[in-house]
ChimeraX commands (.cxc) that place a marker at each C-alpha (Angstrom):
marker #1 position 1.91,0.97,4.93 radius 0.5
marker #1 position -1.04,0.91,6.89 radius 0.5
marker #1 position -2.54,-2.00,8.57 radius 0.5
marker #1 position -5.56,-3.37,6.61 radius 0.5
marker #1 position -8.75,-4.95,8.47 radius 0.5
marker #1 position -9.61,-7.82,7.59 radius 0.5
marker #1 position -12.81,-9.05,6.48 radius 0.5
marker #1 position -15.14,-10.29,9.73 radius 0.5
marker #1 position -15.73,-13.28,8.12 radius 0.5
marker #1 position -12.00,-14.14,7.58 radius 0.5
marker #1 position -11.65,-14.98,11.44 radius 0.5
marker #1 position -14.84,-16.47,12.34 radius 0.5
marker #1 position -14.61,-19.53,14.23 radius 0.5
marker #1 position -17.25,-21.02,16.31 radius 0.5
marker #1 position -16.26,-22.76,19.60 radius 0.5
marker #1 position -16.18,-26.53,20.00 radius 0.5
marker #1 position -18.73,-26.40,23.10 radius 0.5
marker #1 position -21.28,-24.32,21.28 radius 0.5
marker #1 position -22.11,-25.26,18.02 radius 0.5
marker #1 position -24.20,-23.84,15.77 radius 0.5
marker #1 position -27.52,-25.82,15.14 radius 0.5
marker #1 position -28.22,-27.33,11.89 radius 0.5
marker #1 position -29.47,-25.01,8.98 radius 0.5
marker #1 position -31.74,-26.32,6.53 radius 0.5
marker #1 position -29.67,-28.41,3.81 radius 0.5
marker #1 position -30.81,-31.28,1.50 radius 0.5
marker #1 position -30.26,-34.91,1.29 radius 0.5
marker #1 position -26.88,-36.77,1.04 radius 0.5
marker #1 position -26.28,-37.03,-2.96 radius 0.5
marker #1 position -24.05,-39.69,-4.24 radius 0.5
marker #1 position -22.25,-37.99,-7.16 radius 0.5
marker #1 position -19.56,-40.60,-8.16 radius 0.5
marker #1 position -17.80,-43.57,-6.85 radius 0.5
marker #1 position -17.91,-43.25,-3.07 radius 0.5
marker #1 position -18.24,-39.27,-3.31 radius 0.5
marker #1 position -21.21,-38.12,-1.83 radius 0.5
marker #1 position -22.46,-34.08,-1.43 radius 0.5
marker #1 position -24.56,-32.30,0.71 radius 0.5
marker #1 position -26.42,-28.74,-0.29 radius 0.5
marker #1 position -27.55,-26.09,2.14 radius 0.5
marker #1 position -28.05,-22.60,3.78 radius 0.5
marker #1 position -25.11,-21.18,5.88 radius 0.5
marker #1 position -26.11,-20.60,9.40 radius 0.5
marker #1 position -26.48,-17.31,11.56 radius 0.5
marker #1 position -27.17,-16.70,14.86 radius 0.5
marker #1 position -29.08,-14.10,16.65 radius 0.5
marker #1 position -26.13,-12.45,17.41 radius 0.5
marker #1 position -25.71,-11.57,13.53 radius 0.5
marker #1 position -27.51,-8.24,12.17 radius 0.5
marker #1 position -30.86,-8.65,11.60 radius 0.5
marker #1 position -30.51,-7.89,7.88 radius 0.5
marker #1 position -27.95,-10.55,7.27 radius 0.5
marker #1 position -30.07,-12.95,8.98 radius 0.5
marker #1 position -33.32,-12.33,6.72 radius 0.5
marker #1 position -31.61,-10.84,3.35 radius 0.5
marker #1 position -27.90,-11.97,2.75 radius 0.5
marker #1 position -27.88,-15.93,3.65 radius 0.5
marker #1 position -26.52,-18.20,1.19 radius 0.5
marker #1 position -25.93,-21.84,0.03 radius 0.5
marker #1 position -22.68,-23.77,0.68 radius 0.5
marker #1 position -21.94,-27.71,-0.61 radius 0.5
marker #1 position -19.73,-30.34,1.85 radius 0.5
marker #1 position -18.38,-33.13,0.07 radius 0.5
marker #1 position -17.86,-36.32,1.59 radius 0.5
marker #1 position -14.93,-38.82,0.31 radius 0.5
marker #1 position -15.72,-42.81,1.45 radius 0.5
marker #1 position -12.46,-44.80,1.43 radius 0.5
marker #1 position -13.22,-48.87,2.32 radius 0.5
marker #1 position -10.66,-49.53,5.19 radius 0.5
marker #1 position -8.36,-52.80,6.47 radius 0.5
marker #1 position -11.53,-53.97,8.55 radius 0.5
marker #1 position -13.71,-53.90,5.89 radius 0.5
marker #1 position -16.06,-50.95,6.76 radius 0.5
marker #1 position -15.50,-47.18,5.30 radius 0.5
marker #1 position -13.75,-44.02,6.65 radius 0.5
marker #1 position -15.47,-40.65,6.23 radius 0.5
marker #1 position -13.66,-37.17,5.13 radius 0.5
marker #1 position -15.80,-34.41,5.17 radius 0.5
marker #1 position -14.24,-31.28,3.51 radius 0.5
marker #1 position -16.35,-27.99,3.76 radius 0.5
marker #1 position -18.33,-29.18,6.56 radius 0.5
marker #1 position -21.97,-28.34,7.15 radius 0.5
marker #1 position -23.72,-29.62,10.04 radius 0.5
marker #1 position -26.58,-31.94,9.14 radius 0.5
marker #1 position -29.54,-32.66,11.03 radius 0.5
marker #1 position -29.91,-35.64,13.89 radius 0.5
marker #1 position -31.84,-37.98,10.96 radius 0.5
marker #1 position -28.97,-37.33,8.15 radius 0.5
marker #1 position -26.37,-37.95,10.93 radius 0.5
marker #1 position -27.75,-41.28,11.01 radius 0.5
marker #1 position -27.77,-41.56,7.11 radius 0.5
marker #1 position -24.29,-39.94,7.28 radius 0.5
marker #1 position -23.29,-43.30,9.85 radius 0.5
marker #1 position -24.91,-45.62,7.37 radius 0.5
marker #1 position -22.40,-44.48,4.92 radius 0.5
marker #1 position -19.25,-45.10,7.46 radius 0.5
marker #1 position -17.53,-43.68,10.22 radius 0.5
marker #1 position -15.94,-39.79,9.97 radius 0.5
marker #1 position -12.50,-39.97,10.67 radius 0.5
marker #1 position -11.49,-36.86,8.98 radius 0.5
marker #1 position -12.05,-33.33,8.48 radius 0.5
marker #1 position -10.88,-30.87,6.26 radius 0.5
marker #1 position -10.99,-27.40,6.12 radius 0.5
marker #1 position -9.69,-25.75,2.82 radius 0.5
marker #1 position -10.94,-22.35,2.76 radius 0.5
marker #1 position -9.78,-19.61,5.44 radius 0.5
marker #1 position -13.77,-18.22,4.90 radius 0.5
marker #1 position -14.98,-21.92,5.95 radius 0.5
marker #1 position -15.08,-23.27,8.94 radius 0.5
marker #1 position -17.90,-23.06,11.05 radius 0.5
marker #1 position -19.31,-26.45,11.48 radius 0.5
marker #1 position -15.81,-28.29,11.46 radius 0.5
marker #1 position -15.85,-28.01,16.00 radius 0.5
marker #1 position -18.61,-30.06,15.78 radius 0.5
marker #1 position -17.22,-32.64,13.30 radius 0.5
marker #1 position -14.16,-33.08,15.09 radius 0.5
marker #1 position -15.31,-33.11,18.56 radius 0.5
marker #1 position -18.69,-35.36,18.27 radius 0.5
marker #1 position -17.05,-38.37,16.28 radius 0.5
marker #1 position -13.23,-37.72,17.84 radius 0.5
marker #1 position -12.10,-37.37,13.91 radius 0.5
marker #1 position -8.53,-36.08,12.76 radius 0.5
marker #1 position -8.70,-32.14,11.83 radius 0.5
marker #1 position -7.29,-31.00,9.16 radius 0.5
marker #1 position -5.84,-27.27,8.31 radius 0.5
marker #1 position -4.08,-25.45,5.57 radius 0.5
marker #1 position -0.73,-24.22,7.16 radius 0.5
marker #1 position -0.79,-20.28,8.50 radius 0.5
marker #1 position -4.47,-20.70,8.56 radius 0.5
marker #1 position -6.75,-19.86,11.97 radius 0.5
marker #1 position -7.64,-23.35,12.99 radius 0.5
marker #1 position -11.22,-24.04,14.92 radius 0.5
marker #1 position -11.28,-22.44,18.37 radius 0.5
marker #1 position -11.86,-24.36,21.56 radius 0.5
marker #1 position -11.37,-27.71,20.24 radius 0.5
marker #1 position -9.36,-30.21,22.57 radius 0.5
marker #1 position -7.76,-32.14,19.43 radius 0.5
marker #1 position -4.36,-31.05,17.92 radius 0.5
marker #1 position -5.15,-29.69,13.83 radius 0.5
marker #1 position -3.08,-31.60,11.46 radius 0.5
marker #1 position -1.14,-29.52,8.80 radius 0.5
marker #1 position -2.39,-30.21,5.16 radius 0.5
marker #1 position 1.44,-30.78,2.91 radius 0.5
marker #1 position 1.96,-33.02,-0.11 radius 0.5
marker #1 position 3.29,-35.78,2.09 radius 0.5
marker #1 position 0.70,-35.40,4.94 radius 0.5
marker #1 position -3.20,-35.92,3.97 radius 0.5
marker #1 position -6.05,-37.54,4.90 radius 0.5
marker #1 position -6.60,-39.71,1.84 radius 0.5
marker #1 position -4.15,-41.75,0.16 radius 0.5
marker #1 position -3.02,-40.82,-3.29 radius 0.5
marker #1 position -4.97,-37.24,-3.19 radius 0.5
marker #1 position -2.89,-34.03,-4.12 radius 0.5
marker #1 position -2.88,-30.98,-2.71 radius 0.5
marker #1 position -3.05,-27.57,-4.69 radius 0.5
marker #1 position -2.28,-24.72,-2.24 radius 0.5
marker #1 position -2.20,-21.30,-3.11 radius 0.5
marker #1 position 0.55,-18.54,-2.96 radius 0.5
marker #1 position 1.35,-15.85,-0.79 radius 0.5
marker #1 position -2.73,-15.35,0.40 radius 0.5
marker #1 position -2.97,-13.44,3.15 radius 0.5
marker #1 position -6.44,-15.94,4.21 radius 0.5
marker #1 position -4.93,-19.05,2.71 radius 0.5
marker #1 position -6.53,-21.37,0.31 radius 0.5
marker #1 position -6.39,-24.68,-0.98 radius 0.5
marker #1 position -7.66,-27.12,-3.35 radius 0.5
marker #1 position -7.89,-31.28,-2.98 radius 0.5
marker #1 position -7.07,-33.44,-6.26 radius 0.5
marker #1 position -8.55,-37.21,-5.75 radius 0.5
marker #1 position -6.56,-38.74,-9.04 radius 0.5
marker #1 position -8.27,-40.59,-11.37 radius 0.5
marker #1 position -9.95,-44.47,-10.99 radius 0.5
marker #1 position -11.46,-47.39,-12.81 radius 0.5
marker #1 position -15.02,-45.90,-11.83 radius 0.5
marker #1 position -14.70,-42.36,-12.06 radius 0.5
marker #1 position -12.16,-39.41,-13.13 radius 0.5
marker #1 position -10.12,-36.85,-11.15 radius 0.5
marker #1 position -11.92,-34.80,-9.15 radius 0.5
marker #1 position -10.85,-31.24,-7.86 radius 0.5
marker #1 position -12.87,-29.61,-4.35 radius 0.5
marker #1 position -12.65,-26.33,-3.89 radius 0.5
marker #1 position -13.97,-23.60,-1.36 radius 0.5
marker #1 position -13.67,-20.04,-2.45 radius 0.5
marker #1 position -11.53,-20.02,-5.38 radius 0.5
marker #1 position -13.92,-21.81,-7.80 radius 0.5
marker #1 position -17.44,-22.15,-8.26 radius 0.5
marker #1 position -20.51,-23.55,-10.01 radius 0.5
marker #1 position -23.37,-21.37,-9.66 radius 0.5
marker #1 position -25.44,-22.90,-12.50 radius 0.5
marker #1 position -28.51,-21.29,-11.76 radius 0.5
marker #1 position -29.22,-17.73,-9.57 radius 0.5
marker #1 position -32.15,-19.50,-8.68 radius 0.5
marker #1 position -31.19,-21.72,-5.07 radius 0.5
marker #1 position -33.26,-22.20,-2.23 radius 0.5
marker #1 position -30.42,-21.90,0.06 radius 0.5
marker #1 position -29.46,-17.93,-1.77 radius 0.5
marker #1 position -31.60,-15.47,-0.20 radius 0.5
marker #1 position -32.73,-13.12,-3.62 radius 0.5
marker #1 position -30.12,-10.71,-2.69 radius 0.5
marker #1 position -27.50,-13.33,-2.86 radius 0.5
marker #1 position -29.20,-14.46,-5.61 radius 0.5
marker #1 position -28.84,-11.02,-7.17 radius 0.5
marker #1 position -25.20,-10.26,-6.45 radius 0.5
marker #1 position -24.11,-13.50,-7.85 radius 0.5
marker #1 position -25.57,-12.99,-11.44 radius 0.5
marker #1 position -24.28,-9.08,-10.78 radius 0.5
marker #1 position -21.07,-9.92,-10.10 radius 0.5
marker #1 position -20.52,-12.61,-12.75 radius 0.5
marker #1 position -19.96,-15.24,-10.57 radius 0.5
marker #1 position -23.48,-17.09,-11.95 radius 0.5
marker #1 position -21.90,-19.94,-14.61 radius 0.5
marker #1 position -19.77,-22.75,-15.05 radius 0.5
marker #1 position -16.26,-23.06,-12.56 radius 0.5
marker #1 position -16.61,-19.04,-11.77 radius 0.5
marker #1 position -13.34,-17.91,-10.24 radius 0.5
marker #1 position -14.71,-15.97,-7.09 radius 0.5
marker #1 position -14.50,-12.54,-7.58 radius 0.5
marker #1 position -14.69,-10.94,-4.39 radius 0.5
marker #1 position -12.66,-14.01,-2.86 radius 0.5
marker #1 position -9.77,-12.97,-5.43 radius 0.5
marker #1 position -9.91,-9.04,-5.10 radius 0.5
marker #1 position -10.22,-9.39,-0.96 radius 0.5
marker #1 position -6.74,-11.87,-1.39 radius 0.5
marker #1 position -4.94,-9.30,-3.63 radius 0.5
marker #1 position -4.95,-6.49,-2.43 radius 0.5
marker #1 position -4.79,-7.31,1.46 radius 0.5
marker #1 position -1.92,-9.15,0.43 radius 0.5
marker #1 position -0.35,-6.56,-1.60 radius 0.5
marker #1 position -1.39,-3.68,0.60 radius 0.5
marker #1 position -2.15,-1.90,-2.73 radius 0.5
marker #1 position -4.53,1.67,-2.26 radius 0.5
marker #1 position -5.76,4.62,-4.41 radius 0.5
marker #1 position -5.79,1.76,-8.18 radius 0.5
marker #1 position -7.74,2.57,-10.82 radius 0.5
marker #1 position -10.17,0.02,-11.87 radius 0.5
marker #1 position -8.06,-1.34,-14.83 radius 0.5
marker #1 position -4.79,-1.06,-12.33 radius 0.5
marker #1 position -6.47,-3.38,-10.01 radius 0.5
marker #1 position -7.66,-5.80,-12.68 radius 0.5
marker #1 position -4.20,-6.30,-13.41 radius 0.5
marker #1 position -3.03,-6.79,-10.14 radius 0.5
marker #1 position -5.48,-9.18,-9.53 radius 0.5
marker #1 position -4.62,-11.27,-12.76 radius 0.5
marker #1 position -0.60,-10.85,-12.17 radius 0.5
marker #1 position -1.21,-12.41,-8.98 radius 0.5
marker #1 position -3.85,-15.26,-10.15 radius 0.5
marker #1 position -3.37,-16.54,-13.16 radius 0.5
marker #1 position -0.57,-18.18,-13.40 radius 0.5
marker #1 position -1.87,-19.81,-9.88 radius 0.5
marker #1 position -4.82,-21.31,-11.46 radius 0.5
marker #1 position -2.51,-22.23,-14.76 radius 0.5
marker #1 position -0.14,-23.92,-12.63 radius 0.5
marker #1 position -3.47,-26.30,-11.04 radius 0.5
marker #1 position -4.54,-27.06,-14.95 radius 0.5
marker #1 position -0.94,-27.63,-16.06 radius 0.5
marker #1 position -0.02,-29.90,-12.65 radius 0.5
marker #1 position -2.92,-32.17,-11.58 radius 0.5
marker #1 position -4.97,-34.19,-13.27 radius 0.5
marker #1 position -8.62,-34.42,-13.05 radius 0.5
marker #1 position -12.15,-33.63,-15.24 radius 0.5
marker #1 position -15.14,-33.27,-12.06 radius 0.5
marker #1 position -15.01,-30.19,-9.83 radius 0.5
marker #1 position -17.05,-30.12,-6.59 radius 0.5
marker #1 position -17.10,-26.60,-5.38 radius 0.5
marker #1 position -17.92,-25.32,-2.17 radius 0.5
marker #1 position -20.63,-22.96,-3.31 radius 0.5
marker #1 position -22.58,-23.99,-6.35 radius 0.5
marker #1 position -23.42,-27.56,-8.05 radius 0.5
marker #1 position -20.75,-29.98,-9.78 radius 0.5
marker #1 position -19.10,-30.00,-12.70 radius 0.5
marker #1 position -18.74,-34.02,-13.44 radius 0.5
marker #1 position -16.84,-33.55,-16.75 radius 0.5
marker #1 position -14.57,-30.92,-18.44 radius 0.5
marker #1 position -14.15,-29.17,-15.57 radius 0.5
marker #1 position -10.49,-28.02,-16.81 radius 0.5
marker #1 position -12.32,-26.23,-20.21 radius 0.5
marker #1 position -14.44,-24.77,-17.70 radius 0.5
marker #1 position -11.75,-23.24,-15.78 radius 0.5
marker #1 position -9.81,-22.03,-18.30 radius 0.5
marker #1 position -12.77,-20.02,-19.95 radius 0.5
marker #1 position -12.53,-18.31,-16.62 radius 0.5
marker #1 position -9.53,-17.58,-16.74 radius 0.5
marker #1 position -9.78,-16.21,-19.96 radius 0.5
marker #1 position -12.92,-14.34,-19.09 radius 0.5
marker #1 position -12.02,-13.06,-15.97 radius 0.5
marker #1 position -8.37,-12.65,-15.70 radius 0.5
marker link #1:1,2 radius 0.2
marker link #1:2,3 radius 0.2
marker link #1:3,4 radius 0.2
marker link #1:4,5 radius 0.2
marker link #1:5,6 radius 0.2
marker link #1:6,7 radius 0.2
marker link #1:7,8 radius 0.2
marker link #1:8,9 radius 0.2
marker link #1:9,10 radius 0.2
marker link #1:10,11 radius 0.2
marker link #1:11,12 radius 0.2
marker link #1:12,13 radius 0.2
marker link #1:13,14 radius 0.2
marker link #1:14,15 radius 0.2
marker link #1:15,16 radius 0.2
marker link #1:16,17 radius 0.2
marker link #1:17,18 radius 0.2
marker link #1:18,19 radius 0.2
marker link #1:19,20 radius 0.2
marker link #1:20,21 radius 0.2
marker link #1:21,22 radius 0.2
marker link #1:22,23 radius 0.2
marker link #1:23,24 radius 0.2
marker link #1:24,25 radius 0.2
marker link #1:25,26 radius 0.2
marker link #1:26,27 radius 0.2
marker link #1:27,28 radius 0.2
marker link #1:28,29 radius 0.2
marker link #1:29,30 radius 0.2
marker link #1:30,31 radius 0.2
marker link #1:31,32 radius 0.2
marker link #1:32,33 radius 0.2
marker link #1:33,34 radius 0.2
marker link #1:34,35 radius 0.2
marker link #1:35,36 radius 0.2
marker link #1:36,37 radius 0.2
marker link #1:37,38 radius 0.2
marker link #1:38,39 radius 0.2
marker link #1:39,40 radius 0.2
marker link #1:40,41 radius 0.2
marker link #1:41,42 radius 0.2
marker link #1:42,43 radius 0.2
marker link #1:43,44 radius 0.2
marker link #1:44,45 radius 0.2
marker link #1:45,46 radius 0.2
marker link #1:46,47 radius 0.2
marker link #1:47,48 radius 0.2
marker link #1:48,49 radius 0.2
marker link #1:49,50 radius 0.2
marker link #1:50,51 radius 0.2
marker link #1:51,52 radius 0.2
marker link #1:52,53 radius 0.2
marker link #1:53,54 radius 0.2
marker link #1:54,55 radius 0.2
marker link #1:55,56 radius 0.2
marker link #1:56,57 radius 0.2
marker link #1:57,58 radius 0.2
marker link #1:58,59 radius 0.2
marker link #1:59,60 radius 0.2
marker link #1:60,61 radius 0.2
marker link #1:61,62 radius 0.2
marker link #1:62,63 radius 0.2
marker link #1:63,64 radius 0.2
marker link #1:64,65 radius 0.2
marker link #1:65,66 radius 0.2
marker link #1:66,67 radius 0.2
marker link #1:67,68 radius 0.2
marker link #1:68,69 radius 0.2
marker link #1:69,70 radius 0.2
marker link #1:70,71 radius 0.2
marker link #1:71,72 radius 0.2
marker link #1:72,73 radius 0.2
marker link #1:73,74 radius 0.2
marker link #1:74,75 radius 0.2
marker link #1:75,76 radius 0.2
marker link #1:76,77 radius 0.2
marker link #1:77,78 radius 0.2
marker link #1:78,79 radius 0.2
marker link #1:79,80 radius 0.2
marker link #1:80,81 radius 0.2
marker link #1:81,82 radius 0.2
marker link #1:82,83 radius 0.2
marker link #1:83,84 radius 0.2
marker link #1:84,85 radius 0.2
marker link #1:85,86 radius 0.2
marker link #1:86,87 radius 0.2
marker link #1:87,88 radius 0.2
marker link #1:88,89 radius 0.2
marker link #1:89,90 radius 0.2
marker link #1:90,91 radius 0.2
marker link #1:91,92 radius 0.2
marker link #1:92,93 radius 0.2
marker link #1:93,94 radius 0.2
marker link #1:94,95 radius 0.2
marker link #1:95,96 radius 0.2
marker link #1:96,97 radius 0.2
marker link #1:97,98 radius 0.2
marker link #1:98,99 radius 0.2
marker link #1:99,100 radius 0.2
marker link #1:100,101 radius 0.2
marker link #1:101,102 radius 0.2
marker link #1:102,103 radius 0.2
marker link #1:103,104 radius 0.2
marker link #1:104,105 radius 0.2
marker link #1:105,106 radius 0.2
marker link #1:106,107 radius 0.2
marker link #1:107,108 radius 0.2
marker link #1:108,109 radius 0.2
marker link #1:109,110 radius 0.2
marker link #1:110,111 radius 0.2
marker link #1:111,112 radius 0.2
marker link #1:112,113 radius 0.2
marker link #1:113,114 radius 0.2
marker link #1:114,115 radius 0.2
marker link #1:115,116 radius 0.2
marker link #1:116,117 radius 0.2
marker link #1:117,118 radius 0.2
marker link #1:118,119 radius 0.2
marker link #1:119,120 radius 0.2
marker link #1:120,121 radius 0.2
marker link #1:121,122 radius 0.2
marker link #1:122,123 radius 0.2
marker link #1:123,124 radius 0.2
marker link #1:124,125 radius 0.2
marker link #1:125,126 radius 0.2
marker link #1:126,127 radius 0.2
marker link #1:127,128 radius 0.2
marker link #1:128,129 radius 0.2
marker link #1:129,130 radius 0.2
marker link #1:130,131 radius 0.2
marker link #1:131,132 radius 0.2
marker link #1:132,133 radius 0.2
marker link #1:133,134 radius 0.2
marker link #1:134,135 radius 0.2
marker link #1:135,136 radius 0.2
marker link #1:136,137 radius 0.2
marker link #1:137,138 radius 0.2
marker link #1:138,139 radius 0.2
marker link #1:139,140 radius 0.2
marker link #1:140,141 radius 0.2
marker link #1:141,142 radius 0.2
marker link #1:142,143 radius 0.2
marker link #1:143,144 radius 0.2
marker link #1:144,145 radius 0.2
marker link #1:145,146 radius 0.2
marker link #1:146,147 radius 0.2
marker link #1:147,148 radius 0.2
marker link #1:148,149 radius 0.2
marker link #1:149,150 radius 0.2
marker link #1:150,151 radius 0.2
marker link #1:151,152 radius 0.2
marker link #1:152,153 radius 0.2
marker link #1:153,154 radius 0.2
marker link #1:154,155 radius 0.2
marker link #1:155,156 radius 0.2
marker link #1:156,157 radius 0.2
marker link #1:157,158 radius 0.2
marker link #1:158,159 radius 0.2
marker link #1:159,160 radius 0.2
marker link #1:160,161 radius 0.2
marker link #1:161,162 radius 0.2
marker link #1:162,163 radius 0.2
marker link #1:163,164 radius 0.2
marker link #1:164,165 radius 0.2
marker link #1:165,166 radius 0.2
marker link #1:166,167 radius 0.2
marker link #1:167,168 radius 0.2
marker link #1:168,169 radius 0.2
marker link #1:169,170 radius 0.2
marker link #1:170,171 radius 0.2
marker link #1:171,172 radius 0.2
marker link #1:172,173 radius 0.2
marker link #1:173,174 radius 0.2
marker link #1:174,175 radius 0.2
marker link #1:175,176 radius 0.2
marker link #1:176,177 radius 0.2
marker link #1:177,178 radius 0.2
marker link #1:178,179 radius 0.2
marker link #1:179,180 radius 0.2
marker link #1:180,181 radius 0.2
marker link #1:181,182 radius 0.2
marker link #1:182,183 radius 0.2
marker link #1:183,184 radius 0.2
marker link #1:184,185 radius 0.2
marker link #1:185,186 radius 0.2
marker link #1:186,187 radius 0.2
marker link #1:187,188 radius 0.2
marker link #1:188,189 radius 0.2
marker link #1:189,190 radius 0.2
marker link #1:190,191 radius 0.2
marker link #1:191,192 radius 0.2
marker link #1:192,193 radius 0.2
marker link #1:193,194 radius 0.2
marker link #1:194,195 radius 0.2
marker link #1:195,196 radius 0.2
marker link #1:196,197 radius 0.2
marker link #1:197,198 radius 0.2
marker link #1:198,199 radius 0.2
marker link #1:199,200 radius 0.2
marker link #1:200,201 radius 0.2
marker link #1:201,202 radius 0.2
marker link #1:202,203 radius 0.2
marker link #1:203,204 radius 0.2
marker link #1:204,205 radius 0.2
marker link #1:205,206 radius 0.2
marker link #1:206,207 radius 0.2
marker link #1:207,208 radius 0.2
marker link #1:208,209 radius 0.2
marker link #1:209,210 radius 0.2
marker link #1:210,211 radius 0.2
marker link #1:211,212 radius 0.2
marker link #1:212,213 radius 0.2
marker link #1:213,214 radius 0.2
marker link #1:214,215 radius 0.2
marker link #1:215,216 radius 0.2
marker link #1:216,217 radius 0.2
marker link #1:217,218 radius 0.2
marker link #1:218,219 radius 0.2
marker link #1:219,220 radius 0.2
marker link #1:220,221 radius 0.2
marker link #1:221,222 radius 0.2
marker link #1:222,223 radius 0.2
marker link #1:223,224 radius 0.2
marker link #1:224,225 radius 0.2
marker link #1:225,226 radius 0.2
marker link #1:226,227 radius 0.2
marker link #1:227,228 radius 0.2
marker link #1:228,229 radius 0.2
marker link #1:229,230 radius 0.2
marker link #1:230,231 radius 0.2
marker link #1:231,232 radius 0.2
marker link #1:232,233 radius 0.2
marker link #1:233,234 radius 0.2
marker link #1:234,235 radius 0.2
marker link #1:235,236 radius 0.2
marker link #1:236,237 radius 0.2
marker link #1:237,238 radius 0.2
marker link #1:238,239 radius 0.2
marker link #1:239,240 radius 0.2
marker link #1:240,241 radius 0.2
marker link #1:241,242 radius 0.2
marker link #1:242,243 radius 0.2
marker link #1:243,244 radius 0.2
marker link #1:244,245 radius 0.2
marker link #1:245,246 radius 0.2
marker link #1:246,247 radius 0.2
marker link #1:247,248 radius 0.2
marker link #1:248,249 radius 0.2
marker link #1:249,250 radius 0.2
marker link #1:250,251 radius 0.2
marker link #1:251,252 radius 0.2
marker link #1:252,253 radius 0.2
marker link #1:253,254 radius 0.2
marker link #1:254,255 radius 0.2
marker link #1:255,256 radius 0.2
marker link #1:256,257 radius 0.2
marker link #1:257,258 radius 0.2
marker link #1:258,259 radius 0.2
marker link #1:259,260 radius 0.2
marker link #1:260,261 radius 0.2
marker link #1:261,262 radius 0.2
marker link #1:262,263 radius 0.2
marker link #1:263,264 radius 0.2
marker link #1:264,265 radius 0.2
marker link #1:265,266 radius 0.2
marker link #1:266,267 radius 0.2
marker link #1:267,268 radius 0.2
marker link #1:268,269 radius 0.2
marker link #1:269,270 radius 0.2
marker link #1:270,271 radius 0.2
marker link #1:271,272 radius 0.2
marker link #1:272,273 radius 0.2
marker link #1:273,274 radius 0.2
marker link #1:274,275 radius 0.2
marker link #1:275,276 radius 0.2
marker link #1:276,277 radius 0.2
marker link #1:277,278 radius 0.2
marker link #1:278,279 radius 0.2
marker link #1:279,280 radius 0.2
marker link #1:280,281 radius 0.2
marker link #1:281,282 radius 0.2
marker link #1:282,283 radius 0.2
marker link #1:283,284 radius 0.2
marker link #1:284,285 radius 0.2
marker link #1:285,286 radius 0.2
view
């Protein structure tokens, strides 16, 4: 079997001592009971083709968990990092201190150097996945008995070759279970985002990915078939591959874990039903 390449954006990693400046985002959003969001444009670099740079950027979301600690202030985890700007670093402070960070999403990534390095926080992997390059600070393995906030779950998926996973917060007195994703699911509820250039825009409603808790398509067809080294399918030979391989994955995180709010890491969230949502997905696209 030949050796597949990978996609270029499956390894990219930014180094702790050069971090990429802050893209444009939007203000810190308080969604539910200390969980907070942040919306904004991916960054580039002038080292990136000059067509990516003015035709194919798009939004991502960070989500930021508050927990009240033993001295009476709050700990930070931010999962999907985005850098923010000097003045929403200081409205990030006001909210507590970041003492974790999470990366979930092989794809993701590229801000987390920063995180780590300028407030000395805890970093945070999924196992067999390319950690952050240059950083000085040992990554801690995401398991079910090791995670940065007590009582959350972990949801990892099987046998990908970029691997993937998702964070359950269980259920409280102020607000229900709450899954965050990266790649896997979505919530485009509108083409229409600043942060999407109109191509983006474009190939999101093209590829069906524009709706509520949209499994990502080219996140699930790049997973398959790397991982099964599969060549030469026919269109309705690789849909099946894909749902062999997927479905009962995302039936085993409906059937397992317990929550009703999604917050993606692309997209807007879902604050109830979230589990109808996925499962027209399923039904719709696998």
């Amino acid at each position: 079997m030949s050796k597949l390449k990978p996609p270029h954006f499956a390894t990219l990693t930014v180094p702790a001592n050069q971090p990429r400046a802050p893209a444009r985002h939007g203000k810190i959003e308080n969604i539910a009971d200390d969980i907070y969001m942040v919306r904004g444009k991916m960054p580039s670099t002038a080292s990136r083709p000059l067509f990516e740079r003015l035709f194919r950027y798009f939004s991502r979301t960070m989500t930021i968990v508050r927990k009240k600690n033993n001295q009476g202030g709050y700990d930070l985890t931010l999962i999907n990092s985005l850098r923010l700007s000097d003045k929403a670093l200081l409205q990030l402070a006001d909210l507590g201190e970041v003492k974790h960070v999470v990366r979930l999403g092989s794809f993701h990534g590229v801000d987390d150097a920063f995180y780590a390095q300028h407030f000395g926080a805890k970093y945070w992997i999924v196992k067999g996945m390319k950690s952050a390059s240059g950083l000085t600070i040992e990554e801690e393995v995401l398991s079910d008995n090791n995670l940065p906030i007590a009582g959350s779950q972990l949801f990892s998926f099987e046998r990908l070759p970029y691997p993937e996973a998702i964070l359950i917060l269980p259920p409280t007195k102020q607000r229900a279970g709450l899954a965050i994703t990266t790649d896997s699911i979505q919530n485009h509820i509108s083409i229409f985002d600043i942060d999407n250039s109109p191509l983006v825009s474009f190939a999101i409603w093209r590829i069906g990915l524009a709706g509520k808790a949209r499994l990502g398509p080219i996140w699930m067809r790049e997973q398959t078939f790397l991982s099964s080294g599969a060549t030469n399918l026919t269109t309705t030979d690789k849909n099946q591959l894909m749902s062999t391989f997927f479905r009962p994955q995302f039936e085993r995180l409906l059937k397992k874990y317990d929550f009703d709010m999604l917050m993606p890491g692309h997209g807007w969230p879902i604050y109830k039903n979230a589990k109808d949502a996925i499962r027209s997905s399923i039904e719709s696209q696998l």
